[in-house]
N, C-alpha and C positions, 0 to 999 in steps of 0.2 A: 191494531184493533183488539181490545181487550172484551173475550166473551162471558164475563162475569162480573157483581157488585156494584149492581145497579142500572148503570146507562153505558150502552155499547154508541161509538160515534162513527161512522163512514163517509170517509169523503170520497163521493163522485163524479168530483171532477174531474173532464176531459174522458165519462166513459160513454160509451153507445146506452139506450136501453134496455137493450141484453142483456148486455153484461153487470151494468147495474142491477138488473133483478137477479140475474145469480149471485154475485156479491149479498145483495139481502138477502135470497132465501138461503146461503151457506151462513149466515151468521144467526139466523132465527132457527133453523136447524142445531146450530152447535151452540147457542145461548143453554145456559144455566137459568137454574131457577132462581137464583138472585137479580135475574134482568130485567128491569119494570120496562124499559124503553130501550128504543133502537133511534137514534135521531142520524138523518142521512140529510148533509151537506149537498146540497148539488146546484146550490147558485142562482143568482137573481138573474138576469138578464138569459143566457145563454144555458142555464138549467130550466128554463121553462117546460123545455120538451122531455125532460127527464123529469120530471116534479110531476108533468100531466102522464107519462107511463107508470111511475109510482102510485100513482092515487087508483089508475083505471086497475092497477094490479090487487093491490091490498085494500081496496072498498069492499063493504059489502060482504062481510064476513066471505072473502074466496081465499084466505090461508086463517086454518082454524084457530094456530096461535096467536095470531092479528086480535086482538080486543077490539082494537079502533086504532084511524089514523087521524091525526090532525096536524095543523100549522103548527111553525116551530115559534121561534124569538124571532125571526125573521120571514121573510117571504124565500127567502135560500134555504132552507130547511124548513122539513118535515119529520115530523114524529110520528113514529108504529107505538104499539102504549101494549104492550104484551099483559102486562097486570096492571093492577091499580095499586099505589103506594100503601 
């Protein structure tokens, strides 16, 4: 996981919810100002229930460096948008 230039990527696959949101907030924490995005892999079928703890965590301005989150290229990832390009 690279925490600078640009787009950090984390794959969450096979974690709990838990532990997936510490894995984010330790890479939003240790992100550089060169990070516009955080895109977090966590799978189409069997990431549902991690895609729906992501969103209920990072909605709604509740971590101040969260701009916004939205869908990714896929339905298997989602995107944290920390700044705008």
């Amino acid at each position: 996981m690279s925490l600078g230039t640009g787009n950090i990527e984390i794959d969450l696959h096979g974690l709990r919810a838990e532990e997936a949101i510490k894995k984010i907030d330790d890479a939003i924490r240790r992100a550089d100002p060169t990070v516009y995005r955080i895109r977090l892999i966590h799978g189409h079928h069997r990431g549902h229930s991690l895609k729906d703890a992501i969103w209920d965590e990072y909605s709604y301005g509740r971590n101040s460096k969260v701009l916004r989150i939205q869908g990714g290229s896929n339905e298997g990832v989602t995107e944290l948008v920390l700044r705008e390009y």
